[in-house]
N, C-alpha and C positions, 0 to 999 in steps of 0.2 A: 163152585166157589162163589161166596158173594162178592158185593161192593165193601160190603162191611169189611169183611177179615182181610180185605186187601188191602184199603186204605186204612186199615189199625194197623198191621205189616210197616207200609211203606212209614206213615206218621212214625211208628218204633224205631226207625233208622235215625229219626233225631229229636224228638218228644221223649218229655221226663217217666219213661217205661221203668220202675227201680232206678230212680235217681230223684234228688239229691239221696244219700242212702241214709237208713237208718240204723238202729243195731243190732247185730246177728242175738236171735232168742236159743241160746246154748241146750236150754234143757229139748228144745226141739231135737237134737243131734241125738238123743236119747234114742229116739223112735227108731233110728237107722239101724240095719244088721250089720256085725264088723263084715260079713261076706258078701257084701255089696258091687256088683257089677259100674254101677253107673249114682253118681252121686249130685245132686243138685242143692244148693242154701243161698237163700237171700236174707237180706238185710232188713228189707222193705222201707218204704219212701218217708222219710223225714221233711217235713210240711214247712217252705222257706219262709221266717216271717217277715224279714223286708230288704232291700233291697244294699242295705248300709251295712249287714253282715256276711254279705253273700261275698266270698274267697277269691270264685276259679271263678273264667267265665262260661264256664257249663251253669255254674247256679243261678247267673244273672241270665242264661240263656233261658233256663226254665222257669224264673219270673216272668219273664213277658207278661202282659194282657192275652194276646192273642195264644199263643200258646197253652198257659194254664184251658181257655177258654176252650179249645181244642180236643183236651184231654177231659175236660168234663162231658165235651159232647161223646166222647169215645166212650167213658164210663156209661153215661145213659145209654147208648143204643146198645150196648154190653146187656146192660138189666132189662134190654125190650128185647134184645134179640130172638127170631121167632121165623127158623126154617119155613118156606110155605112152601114149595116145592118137594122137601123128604119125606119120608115117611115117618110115623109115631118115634119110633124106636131112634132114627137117625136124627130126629130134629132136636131129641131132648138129649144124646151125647154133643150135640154139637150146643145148645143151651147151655149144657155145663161145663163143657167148656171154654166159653164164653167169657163165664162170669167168673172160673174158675183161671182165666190166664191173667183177667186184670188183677185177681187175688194175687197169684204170685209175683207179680210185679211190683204188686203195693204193701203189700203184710209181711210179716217175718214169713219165711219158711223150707220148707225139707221136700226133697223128691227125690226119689231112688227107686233101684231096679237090681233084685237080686237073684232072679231066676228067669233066664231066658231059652224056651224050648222052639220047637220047630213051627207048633202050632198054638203054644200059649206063652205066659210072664206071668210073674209075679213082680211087684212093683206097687208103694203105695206115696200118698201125696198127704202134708198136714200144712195148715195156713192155721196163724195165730191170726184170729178176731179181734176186732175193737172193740175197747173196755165198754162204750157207750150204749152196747145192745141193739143199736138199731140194725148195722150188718145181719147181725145174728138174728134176730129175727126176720127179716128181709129173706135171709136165706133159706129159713126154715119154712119160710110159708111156701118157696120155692119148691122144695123139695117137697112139700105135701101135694102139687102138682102130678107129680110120676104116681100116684097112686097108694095103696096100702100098701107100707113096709113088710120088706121080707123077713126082716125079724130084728129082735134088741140088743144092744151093747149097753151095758151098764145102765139099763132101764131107758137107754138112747135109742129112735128107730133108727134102725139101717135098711137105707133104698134101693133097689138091685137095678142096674141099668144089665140087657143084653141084648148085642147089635150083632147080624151076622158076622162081619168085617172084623170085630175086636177081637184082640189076641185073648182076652179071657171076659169072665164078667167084672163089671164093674160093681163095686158098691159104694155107697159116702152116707155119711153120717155129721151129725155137730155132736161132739161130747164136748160136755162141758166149756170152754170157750175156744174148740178147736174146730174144724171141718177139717178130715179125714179122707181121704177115698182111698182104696183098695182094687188090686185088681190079682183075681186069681185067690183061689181057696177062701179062706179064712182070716183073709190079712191085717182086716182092721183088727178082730181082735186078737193076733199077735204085735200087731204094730204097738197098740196100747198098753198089752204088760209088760213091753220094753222100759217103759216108761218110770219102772224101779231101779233100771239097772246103768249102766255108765255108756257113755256114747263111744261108738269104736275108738279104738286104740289110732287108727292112722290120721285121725281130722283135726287131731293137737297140732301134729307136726305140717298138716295140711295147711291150716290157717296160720302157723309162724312162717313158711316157707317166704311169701313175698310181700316185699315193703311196699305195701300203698296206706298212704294215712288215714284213709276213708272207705273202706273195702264194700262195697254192693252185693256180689252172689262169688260164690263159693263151689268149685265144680272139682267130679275127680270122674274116672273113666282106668277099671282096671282093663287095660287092653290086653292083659296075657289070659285072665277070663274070659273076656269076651272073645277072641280068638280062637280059644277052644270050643266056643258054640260056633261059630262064624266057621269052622273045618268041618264042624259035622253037617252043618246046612248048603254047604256047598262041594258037594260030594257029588257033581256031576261029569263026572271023566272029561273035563276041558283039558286042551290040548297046551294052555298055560295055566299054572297054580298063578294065582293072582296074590292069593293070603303070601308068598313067596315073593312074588316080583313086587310090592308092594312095601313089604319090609313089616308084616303084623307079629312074625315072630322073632323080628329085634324087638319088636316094642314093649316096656313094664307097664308103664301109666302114662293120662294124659291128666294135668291138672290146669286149673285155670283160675284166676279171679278177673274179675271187675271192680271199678269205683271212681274214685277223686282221687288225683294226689296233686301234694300243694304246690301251688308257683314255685319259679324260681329262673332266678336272670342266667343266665347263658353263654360264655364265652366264645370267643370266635374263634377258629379255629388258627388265627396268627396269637391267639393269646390275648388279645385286646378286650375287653368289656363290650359288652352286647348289651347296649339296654332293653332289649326284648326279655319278653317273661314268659316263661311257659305254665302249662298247668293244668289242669281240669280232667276228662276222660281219660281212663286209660285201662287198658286190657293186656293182662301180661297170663301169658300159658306156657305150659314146657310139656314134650314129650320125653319122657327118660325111656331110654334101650337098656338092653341088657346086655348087651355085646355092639365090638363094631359092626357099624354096617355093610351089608355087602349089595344089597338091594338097592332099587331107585332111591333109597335114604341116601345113601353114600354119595349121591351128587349133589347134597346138600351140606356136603362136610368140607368143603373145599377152604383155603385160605377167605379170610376177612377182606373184604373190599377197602380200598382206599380210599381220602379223599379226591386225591390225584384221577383216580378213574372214574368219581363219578364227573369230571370237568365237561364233560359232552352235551352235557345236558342243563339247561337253563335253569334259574334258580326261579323264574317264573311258569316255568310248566304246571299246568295245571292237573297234569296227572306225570309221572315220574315211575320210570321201575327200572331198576338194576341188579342185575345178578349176577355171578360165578357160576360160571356152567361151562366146562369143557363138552362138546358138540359131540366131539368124535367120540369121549369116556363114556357119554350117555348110551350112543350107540352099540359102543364095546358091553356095557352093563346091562342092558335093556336086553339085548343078545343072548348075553351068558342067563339069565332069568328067565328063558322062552321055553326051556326045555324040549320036549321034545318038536314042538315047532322050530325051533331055529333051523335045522335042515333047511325047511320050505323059503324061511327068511332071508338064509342067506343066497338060496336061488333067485329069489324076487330082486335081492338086491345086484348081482352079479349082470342078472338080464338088462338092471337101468345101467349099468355101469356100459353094458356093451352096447345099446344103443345111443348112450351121449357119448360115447370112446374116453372118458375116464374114468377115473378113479375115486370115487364119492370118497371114502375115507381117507386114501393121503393126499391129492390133491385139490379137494373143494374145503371137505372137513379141515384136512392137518395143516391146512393154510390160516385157521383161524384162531383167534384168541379164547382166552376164557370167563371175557368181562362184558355180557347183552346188557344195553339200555335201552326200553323203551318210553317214549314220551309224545309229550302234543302239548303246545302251546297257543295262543292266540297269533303266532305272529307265523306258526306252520299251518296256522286253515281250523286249529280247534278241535273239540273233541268229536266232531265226524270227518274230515280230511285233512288233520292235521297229522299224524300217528307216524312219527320216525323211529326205526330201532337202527342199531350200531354194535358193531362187533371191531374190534381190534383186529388188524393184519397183523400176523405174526411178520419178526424181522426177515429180509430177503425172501418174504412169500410173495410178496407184492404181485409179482408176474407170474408166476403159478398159478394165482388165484385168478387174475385178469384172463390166463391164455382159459383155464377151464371154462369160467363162466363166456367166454367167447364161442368156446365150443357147442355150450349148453343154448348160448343163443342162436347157433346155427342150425343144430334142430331144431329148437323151436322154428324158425322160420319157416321150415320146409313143410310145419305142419299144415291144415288146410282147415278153419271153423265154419260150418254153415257154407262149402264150398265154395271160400275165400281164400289167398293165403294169408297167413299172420303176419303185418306187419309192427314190425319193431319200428316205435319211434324213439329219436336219437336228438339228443339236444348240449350245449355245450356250455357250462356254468363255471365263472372261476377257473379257465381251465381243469374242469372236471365233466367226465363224458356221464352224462345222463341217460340212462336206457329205460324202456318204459314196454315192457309185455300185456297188449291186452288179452284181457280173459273170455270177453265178450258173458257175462256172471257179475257173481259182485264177490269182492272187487271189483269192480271195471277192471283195474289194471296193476302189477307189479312191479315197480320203479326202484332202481338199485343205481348205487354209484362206489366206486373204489377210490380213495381220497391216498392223500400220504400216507396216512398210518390205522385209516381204516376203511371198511365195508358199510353205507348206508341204502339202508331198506325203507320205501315206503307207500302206501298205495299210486301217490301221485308224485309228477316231476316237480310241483311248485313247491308240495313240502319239504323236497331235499334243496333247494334250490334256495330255501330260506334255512336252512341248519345249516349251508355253507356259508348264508351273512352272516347269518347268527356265530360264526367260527370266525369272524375277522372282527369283530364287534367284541371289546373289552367289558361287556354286563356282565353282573355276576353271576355264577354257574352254583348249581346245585350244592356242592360244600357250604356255600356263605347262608343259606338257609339256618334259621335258628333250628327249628323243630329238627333237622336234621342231624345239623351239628350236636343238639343234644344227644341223639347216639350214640355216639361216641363217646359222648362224655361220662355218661349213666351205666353200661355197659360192657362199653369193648364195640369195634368196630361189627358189623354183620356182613353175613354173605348174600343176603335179598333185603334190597329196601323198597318200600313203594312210597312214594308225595304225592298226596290231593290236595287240590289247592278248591276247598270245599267253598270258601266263598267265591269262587270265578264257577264252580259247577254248578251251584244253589243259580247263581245268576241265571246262569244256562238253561240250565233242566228244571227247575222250579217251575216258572209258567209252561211248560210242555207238559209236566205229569197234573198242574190244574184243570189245564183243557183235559186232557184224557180222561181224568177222574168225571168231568161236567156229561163227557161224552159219552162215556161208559154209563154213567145214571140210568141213560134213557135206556137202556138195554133193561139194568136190575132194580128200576126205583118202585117196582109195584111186586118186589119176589119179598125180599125177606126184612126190607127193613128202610126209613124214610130218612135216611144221614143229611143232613144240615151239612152241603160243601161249603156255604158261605161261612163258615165257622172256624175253616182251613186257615192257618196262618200264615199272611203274604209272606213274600221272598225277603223282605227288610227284615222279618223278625229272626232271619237265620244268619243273612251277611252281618248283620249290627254284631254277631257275636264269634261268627264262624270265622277258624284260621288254617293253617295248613294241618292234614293229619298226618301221620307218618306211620307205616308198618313194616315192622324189620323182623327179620328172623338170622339167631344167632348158632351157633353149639358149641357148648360147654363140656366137663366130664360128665355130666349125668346123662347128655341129650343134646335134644334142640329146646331153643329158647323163644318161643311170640312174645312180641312188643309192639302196642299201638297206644298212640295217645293221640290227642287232637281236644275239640271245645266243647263240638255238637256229641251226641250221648252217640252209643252206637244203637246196632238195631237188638230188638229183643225176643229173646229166645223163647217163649210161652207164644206171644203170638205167632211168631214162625210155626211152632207146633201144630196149632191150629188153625193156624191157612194149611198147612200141609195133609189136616183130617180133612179139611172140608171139600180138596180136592175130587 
C-alpha cells in the first residue's frame, strides 16, 4: 500500500470526492444489464462558483482555499501515480486505477457487475468525458503506454490489461466521448450495443424511491443474487452456515443513495422553535427482506428508542451510541443459528456457569434491560479514557444482579496473573460502590458500577465517577441535540442511533493523523510517489464548518432503514476500492 492511496482514503472521509453533485447522465443507465448483481451511478461534481450561492454548509465546506487546493494536489499525483516497487502488470492496473477512481468521483457515471463465478466476473465501468477534450486526450495517450491494442471497437483501440490476481481480464477503451472498461469475455462490446436499448426496468423506481433534493451516486446490490453465488462459494462443511445465521436469505436488495439535502430549522422536542438548521450530507440506504427475520436481523427489529432513554447520555458527547438489544434474546438467537455446533455451545456455556455458580442467562442476562448506550465525553477522560456504556436494571432485579456480579468478583479474585493474586479495587462515589478488575492487558482495567436503576461499564473508575456528576448536573442530555432531534422528526423514531460530535473529533485527531501522515513519508517518499503534505488542509478548515453527524437505523414493512446526515461529505467509495487493490 502506498502513501498515496492512504492519504486519498483518509482526505475522502471529508474532501469534495463526488460533491457538490452534479447530474445523473440517464442514457448512461443504458449500458447496464436488467440482470445486474451489483449496481453503482453517479452524478459527478458540479464546480461551486462562489461562495454567496453555496446552500448547505457542505458547499461552503468544499469552497475553502485550502481544501479545493487539497484536492488538486490529489488529482495531480492521481495523473503521476507510478508503482516503483510492482511489477509491469501490477503497476499499470493499479495506474488505472488511479486515474480511474478520481474519474468516478468527478464525471457522470455507471458500474456494475452481472456475473459473478468462483474464479472469474463479469462487470464493466463507463465515465462520461469532458466536452473540452483535454481529459480525453490526456487519457488516450495514457493508454498508448500499456502498449499495442489488443483489438477495435467501432474503429476505437481496446487495451487488455492481465494481472494474475484479477478475477478476469481487464479491457478499456475511449469510444467516442466515453472511457469504458470491461472485465470478463467481450464486455465492452456488449456494453456498447446496450446502448440502443432502454435502461433496466428497476432504476426508475430506484432513483423515485428517496427524497433528497440533490442526489450524488445511485447504488443497488441484488442480495438474493448474490447469495446464490455466495452458497456455492462457501461450500465448506463449516460446522455454522453463516449465509444463515447472518440473515442473507431474508435479505431482497440493498439500495442506497447519497447527496445534499436542503436546510431546514428543527423543532425541539418540547415543541418550541429551534433556531438551528440542519442540512448538507446525507446517506440514506434500506435493506428490504422478504420475510420476517429470524436471524441476527431479528435483533434489530425491536421497538423504537425513546427520547426518554437516550437521557443517560450528554448532549455534548462527542461520540454517542444507543441501541435496543435484549442481551439474553441475542444469546437465545445466536444459539438457535449455530446448528450443529450449539451442542458444544451450550456445554461451554454450562461449564462458565458452574464455575462462577450462576446462571449467565437468568440471573446476570435476565437482570438486564434492552436499551445499551455507549458514549465519551470531554468531561469522562475523551475519546481514549473516556468510554462509558449503560444498560438499564430491570425492576426488583437490582439485587439479583449485584448478589451475581458479587459472585463473579469472587472468582475473579481468587484468580492469580503473573503469580500474583487479582486485586480488585473498590472505591466509593455518590454512594455508589465502584469496582474496578485489572487485566494486566489493555484494557488496563474493567470498572463497573450498579446505580438506582442502572449498570455502568467503563475502562476506568474516573469515567464512571464523572457520569455520576454528570447524573446530578441538569445539562442537556442527548434528546435536546438538533441533528438528533431531527430523527424523529423526518422519520419515526430508530432502534440504533450513533452522534459525532466531528468538530470536538477533527480538534482531536486532526493533528495526530498530520504527524502520522509527515511520519509515515519517511518510510514511502522515495517508492511510488512525491505528495505535497504541506498542501493538507489545517484542522480550522474542517471545525469552521463541521457539526454533529448522526447515524440511525430504522425498520419499516419493507426492511431496515440507514440514515446519516452531518456537514463534512463522507468517505468515498472508488477510493476505498483502491486502497483495498493496493493492498
Amino acid at each position: 500500500m502506498s502513501l498515496f492511496l492512504l492519504v486519498a482514503y483518509v482526505l475522502s472521509i471529508s474532501l469534495p470526492v463526488g460533491l457538490p453533485p452534479g447530474e445523473f447522465d440517464r442514457q448512461l443507465d443504458r449500458l447496464v444489464p436488467e440482470d445486474t448483481i451489483a449496481y453503482w451511478s453517479s452524478a459527478g461534481i458540479a464546480t461551486p462558483e462562489g461562495l454567496e450561492h453555496l446552500s448547505t454548509p457542505t458547499e461552503r465546506f468544499l469552497a475553502e482555499p485550502e481544501i479545493r487546493a487539497a484536492m488538486e494536489e490529489l488529482r495531480e499525483q492521481a495523473s503521476r501515480f507510478a508503482p516503483q516497487r510492482a511489477n509491469q502488470q501490477r503497476a499499470q492496473v493499479l495506474q488505472l486505477g488511479a486515474r480511474l477512481a478520481l474519474l468516478l468521483a468527478e464525471q457522470p457515471a455507471v458500474a456494475y457487475l452481472h456475473q459473478l463465478n468462483e474464479d472469474s466476473l463479469r462487470g464493466g465501468i463507463a465515465v462520461r468525458l469532458r466536452q473540452d477534450g483535454e481529459q480525453k486526450r490526456e487519457l488516450a495517450k495514457f493508454l498508448e503506454s500499456f502498449g499495442e491494442p489488443a483489438r477495435k471497437v467501432l474503429n476505437h483501440p481496446v487495451y487488455a490489461l492481465d494481472h494474475p490476481d484479477a478475477p478476469g481480464r481487464f479491457e478499456v477503451a475511449i469510444v467516442e466521448d466515453l472511457l469504458v472498461l470491461g472485465v470478463g469475455g467481450a464486455e465492452i462490446e456488449t456494453m456498447l450495443m446496450r446502448r440502443r436499448g432502454e435502461a433496466p426496468a428497476w432504476i426508475g423506481p430506484l432513483r423515485d424511491r428517496f427524497n433528497i433534493e440533490r442526489p450524488a451516486t445511485l447504488a443497488r446490490v441484488d442480495v438474493e443474487r448474490l447469495r446464490i453465488r455466495l452458497e456455492e462459494l462457501v461450500r465448506n462443511g463449516l460446522p455454522v452456515d453463516p449465509i444463515q445465521m447472518f440473515g442473507l436469505r431474508e435479505m431482497k436488495q440493498f439500495v442506497a443513495v447519497t447527496g445534499l439535502d436542503r436546510p431546514q430549522a428543527v423543532a425541539s422536542n418540547s415543541g418550541k422553535a429551534n433556531p438551528e438548521v440542519t442540512g448538507g450530507f446525507v446517506r440514506l440506504a434500506a435493506l428490504d427482506l422478504n420475510r420476517e427475520p429470524q436471524s441476527l436481523l431479528s435483533l434489530l427489529h425491536g421497538q423504537p428508542l425513546t427520547a426518554e432513554e437516550l437521557s443517560s447520555v450528554p448532549a455534548n458527547a462527542q461520540v454517542a451510541l444507543a441501541a435496543r438489544l435484549d442481551v439474553r434474546q441475542a444469546l437465545e438467537v445466536f444459539a438457535a443459528n449455530l446448528g450443529d455446533a450449539r451442542a458444544q455451545a451450550d456445554d461451554g456455556l454450562e461449564r462458565i456457569e458452574q464455575s462462577i455458580g450462576i446462571k449467565v442467562r437468568e440471573q446476570l442476562l435476565g437482570s438486564l434491560g434492552d436499551v445499551w448506550t455507549l458514549h465519551t465525553s470531554v468531561d469522562t477522560g475523551g475519546l481514549i479514557a473516556g468510554w462509558v456504556a449503560t444498560v438499564p436494571v430491570k425492576d426488583r432485579s437490582k439485587v439479583q444482579l449485584a448478589l451475581a456480579l458479587d459472585r463473579v468478583r469472587q472468582v475473579a479474585e481468587r484468580q492469580r496473573i503473573g503469580g500474583r493474586p487479582l486485586k480488585i479495587d473498590w472505591v466509593k462515589h455518590r454512594d455508589v460502590d465502584i469496582y474496578s478488575v485489572p487485566t494486566y492487558n489493555w484494557p488496563p482495567a474493567v470498572s463497573y458500577a450498579v446505580t438506582e436503576d442502572r449498570l455502568v461499564i467503563s475502562f476506568l473508575p474516573q469515567a464512571i465517577k464523572a457520569f455520576l456528576d454528570a447524573g446530578s448536573n441538569p445539562s442537556p442530555r442527548l434528546p435536546a441535540n438538533a441533528r438528533v432531534n431531527e430523527q424523529w422528526q423526518r422519520g419515526g423514531a430508530p432502534t440504533v442511533l450513533v452522534k459525532l460530535d466531528t468538530r470536538r473529533i477533527a480538534e482531536e485527531a486532526r493533528p495526530w493523523m498530520l504527524l502520522a501522515f509527515y511520519t509515515l513519508r519517511r518510510h514511502w517518499s522515495r517508492q511510488d510517489h512525491d505528495f505535497d503534505l504541506s498542501r493538507l488542509p489545517g484542522v480550522a478548515a474542517f471545525t469552521r464548518h463541521a457539526d454533529d453527524a448522526v447515524l440511525t437505523l430504522r425498520h419499516d414493512d419493507r426492511g431496515f432503514v440507514f440514515e446519516q446526515r452531518q456537514a463534512l461529505p463522507g468517505p468515498s467509495l472508488p477510493i476505498l476500492l483502491l486502497l483495498m487493490m493496493s493492498m
